[in-house]
C-alpha positions in Angstrom: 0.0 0.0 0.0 0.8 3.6 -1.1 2.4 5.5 1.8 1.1 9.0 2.5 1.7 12.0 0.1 1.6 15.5 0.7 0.2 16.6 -2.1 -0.2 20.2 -1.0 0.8 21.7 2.1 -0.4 19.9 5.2 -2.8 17.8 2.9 -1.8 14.6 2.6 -3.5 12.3 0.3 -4.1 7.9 0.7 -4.0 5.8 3.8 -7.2 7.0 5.8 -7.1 10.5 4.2 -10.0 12.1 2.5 -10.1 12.0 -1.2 -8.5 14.7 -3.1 -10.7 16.6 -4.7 -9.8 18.4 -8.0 -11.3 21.4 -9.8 -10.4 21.9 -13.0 -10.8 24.8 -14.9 -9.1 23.9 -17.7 -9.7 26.7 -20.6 -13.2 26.7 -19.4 -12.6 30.1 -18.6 -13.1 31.5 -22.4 -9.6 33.3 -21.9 -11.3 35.9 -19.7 -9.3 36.8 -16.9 -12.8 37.3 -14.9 -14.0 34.3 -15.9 -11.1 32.3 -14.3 -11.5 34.2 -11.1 -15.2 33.2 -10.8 -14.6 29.9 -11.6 -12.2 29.5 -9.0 -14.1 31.1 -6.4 -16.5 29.0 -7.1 -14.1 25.7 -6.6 -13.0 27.1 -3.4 -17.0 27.9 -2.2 -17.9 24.2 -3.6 -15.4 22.8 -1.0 -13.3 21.4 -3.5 -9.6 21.3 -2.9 -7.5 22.7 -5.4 -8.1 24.4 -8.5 -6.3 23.5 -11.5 -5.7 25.3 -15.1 -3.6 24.3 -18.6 -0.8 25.8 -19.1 0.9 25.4 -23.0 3.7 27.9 -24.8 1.9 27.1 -28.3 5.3 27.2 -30.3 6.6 24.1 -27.9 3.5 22.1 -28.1 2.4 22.5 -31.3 4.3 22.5 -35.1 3.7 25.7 -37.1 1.4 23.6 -39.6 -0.8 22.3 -36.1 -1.0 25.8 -35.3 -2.1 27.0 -39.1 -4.3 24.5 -39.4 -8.2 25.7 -40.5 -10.6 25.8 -37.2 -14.3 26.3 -38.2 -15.3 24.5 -35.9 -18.5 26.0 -33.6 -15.7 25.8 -30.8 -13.4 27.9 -32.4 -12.3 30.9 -31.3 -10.3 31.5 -34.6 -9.7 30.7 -38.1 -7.1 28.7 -37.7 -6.1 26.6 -35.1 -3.5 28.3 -33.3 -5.5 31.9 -33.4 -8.2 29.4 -31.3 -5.6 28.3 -29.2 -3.7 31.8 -28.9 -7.1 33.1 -27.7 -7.6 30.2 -24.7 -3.7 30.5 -23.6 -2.9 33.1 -20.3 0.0 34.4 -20.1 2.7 34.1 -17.7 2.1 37.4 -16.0 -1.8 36.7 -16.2 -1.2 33.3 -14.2 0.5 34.8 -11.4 -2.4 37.1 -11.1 -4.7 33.9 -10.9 -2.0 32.4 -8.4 -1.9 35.5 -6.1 -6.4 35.3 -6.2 -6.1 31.7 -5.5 -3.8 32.5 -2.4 -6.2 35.4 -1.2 -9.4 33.2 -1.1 -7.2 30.4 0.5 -7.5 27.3 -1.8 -4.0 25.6 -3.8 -3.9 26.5 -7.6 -1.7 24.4 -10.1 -1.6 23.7 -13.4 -1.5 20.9 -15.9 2.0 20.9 -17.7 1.4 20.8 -21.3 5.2 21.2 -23.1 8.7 21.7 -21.3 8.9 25.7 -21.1 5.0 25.1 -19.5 6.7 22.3 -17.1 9.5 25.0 -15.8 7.3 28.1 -15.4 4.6 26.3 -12.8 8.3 24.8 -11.3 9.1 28.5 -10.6 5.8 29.4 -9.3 6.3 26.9 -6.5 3.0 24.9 -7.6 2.3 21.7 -5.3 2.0 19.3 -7.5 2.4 18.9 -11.2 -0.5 17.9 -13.5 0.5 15.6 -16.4 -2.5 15.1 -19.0 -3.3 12.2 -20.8 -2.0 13.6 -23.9 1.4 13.5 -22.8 1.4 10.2 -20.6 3.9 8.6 -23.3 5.5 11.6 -23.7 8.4 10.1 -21.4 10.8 13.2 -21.7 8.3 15.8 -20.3 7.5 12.8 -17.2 11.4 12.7 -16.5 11.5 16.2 -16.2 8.3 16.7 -14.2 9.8 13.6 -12.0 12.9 15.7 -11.4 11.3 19.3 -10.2 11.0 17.0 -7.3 6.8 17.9 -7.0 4.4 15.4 -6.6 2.8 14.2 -10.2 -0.6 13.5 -10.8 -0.9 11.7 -14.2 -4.1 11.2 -16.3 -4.0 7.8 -18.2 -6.3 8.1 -20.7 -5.7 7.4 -24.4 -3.1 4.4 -23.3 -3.0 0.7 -23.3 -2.3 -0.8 -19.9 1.9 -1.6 -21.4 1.5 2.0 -21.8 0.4 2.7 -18.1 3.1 0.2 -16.9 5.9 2.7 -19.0 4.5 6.0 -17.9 5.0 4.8 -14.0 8.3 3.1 -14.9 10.0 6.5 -16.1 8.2 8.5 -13.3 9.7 6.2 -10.5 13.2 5.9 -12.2 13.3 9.3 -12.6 12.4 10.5 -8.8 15.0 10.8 -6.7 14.9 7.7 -4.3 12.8 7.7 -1.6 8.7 6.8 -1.8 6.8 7.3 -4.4 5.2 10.9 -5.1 2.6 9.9 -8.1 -0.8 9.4 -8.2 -2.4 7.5 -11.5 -6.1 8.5 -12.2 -8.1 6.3 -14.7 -9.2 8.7 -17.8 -11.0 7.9 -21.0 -10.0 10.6 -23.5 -14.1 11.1 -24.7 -16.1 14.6 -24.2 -18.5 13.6 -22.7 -17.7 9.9 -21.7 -20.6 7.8 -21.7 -20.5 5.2 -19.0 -20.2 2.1 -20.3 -16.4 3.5 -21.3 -15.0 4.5 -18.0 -13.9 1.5 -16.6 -13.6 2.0 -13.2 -12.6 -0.9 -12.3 -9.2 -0.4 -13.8 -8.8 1.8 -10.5 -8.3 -2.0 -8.7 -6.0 -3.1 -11.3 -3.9 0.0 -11.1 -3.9 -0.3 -7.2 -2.4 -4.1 -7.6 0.0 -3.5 -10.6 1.9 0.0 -8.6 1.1 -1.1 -5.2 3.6 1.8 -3.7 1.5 4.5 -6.1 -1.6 6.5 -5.1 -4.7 6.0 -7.6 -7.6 8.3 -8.7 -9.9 9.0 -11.3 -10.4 11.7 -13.6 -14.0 12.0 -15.3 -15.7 13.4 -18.0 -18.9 12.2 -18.0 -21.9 13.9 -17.6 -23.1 14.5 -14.0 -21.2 13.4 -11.0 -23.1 9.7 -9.6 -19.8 7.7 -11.4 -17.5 10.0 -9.9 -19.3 9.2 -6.3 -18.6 6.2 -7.6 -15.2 6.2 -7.7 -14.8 7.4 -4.3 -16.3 4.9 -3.1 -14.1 2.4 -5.0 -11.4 3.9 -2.9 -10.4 7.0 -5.1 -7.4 8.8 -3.6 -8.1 12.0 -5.9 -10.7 12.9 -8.3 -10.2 15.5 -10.9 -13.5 17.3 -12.6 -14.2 19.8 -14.9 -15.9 23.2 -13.3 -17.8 25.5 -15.8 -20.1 28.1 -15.3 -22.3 26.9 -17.8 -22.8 23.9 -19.3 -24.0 25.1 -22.8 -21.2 27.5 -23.0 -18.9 27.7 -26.3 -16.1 25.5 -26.0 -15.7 21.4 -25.9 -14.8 20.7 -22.2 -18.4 22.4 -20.8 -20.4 19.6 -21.6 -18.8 17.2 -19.1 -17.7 19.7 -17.0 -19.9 20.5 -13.3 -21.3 23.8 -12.9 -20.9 25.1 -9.1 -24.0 24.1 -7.8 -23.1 20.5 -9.0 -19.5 20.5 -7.9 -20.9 21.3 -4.4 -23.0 18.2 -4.6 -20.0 16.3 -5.5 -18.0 17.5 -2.6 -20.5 17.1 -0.3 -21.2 12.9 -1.7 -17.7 12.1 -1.5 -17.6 13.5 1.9 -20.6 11.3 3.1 -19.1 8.7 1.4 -16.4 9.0 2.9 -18.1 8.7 6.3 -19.7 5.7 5.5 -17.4 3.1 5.0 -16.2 4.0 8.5 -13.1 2.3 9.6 -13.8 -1.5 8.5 -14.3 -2.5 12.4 -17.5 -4.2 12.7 -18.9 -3.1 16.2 -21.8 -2.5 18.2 -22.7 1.5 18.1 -23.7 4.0 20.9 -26.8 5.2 18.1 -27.7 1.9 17.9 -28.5 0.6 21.8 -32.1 2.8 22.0 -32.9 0.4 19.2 -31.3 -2.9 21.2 -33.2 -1.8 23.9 -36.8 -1.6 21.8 -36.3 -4.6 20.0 -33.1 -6.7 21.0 -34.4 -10.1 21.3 -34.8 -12.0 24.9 -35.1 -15.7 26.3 -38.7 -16.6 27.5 -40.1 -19.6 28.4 -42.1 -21.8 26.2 -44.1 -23.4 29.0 -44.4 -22.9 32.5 -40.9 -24.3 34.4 -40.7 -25.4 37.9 -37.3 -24.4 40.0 -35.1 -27.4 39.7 -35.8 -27.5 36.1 -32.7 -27.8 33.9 -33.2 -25.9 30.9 -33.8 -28.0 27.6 -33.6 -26.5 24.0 -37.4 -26.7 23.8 -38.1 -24.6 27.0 -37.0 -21.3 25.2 -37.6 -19.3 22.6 -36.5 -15.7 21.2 -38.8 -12.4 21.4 -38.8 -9.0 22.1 -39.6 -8.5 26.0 -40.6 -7.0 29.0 -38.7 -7.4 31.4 -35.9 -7.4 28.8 -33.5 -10.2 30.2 -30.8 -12.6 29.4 -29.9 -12.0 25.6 -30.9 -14.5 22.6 -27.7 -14.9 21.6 -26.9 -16.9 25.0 -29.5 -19.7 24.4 -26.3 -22.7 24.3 -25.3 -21.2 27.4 -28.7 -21.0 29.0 -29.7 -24.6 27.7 -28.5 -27.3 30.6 -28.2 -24.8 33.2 -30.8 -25.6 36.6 -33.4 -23.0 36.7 -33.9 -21.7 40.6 -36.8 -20.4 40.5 -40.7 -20.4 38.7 -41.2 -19.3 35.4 -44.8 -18.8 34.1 -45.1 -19.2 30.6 -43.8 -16.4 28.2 -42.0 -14.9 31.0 -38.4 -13.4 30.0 -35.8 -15.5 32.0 -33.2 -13.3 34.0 -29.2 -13.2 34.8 -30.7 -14.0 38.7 -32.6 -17.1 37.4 -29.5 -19.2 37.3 -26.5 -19.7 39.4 -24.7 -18.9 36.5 -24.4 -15.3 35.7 -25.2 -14.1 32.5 -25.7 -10.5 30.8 -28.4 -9.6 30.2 
């Protein structure tokens, strides 16, 4: 099992731990500078844990013919692809702006590393963890540099074969610096929106026995939140989701994305989820013994018994009674034990009935 990892400061995520619970912004924010703050005050108001953007310098990602490419689509903010993209990117100067808002309303921002020059900027803004996307989970010379910043790395694992999976982790742990393990793997399926019968949570169990030293999660992109309740409940370390401010909004991400009313919900499930499957120690409750008391089950007699009597199998029987007496759960104990006094029929048979003590 995965040790403990601070994944921000003074949160740590696995072991008994609540589940990590990501916002992500992504571009949702339609390159408006208000926009992002909203959305981000609205992650930290929805309880969520962190916020989280993309973060790209175009000219590493992309080639020049990528970025000249035609863009009609009804998403585009641009004729060609890399006016679209020019038009969704913040600049450097513009993140530490949402950095510095992040740190006045008190909740961690990051950022998902997208290229190199992306990878070192967030390094110099002292971000606490680094976001890898799926896109870039075989991209093994951006995870060896991520894995040397020293950060924790939370790596999406869509769009890759489980041989794939198995490389990403490889070059993440080779490349950290001794020591545990600071990477948590979240099952992703690379479809806007993700219908259910492709995310696969159960690869969550397979991840957890293939990289038993390695924190797993799940990031979604279906619609709604019930699969990523799910998840939690499947034991969910972090969960990463898209937060919008409105569903129908231009842009391809919205559609699977949570708007803040939503997001709250999801907080608030994985939190009661999170108190329900309790510590795994099957005991009797303090809430429960009203309930004992009302309907707990007694010995009474089946007959009338005269002292002397030595209690057959026959003589009792289990109901709810008054006086409450010796429990049902005792009846091998009870049975060849001398009674010492009468017993009318039906009557509840008492500790004080027997030389024997028993609790009732």
């Amino acid at each position: 099992m995965a040790k403990s990892l601070e994944i921000c400061p003074k949160r740590l995520i696995g072991s008994d731990n609540p589940c990590f619970i990501i916002a992500e912004v992504g571009q949702n924010h339609q390159g408006d500078m208000e926009i992002a703050k909203h959305l981000i005050l609205k992650a930290k108001e929805s309880g969520a844990d962190c916020v989280k953007f993309q973060k790209s310098d175009l000219a590493t990602k992309f080639n020049a013919a990528s970025l000249a490419r035609p863009y009609l689509s009804e998403n585009s903010w641009g004729e060609t692809y890399g006016t679209h993209k020019s038009h969704l990117e913040f600049s450097e100067s513009q993140f530490r702006q949402l950095q510095q808002y992040s740190q006045e309303i008190g909740i961690p921002f990051t950022a998902s590393a997208m290229d190199e020059v992306s990878l070192q900027f967030l390094h110099s803004l002292n971000v606490p963890f680094i976001k890898i996307g799926s896109g870039d989970a075989n991209n093994y010379q951006l995870l060896r540099s991520a894995a040397a910043t020293g950060r924790p790395i939370v790596l999406s694992t869509g769009m890759q074969s489980m041989e794939g999976v198995r490389k990403a982790v490889q070059c993440v742990l080779e490349a950290q610096a001794g020591g545990d393990a600071r990477l948590c793997v979240l099952q992703c399926t690379s479809s806007y929106p993700t219908p259910p019968s492709h995310v696969n949570l159960r690869v969550m169990r397979t991840y957890a026995q293939e990289f038993p030293g390695v924190h797993i999660g799940y990031s979604g992109h279906e619609e709604g939140y019930a699969i990523s309740l799910a998840a939690a409940a499947l034991g969910a370390k972090v969960i990463e989701r898209h937060i919008t401010f409105d569903k129908n909004a231009k842009g391809s991400d919205h559609k699977c994305s949570l708007e803040p009313e939503e997001f709250c919900r999801l907080v608030s499930g994985v939190r009661e989820i999170e108190a329900a499957l309790g510590t795994g120690v099957k005991e009797i409750l303090a809430a429960e013994e009203p309930v004992i008391k009302k309907l707990g089950k007694t010995l009474v007699s089946t007959q009338d018994l005269a002292p002397g009597t030595i209690i057959q199998r026959e003589h009792l029987v289990a109901k709810v009674a008054e006086p409450r007496g010796i429990n049902a759960e005792l009846v091998d104990c009870v049975v060849g034990q001398e009674l010492l006094r009468f017993i009318k029929k039906d009557e509840s048979l008492l500790s004080t009935d027997f030389k024997t003590s028993f609790h009732d």
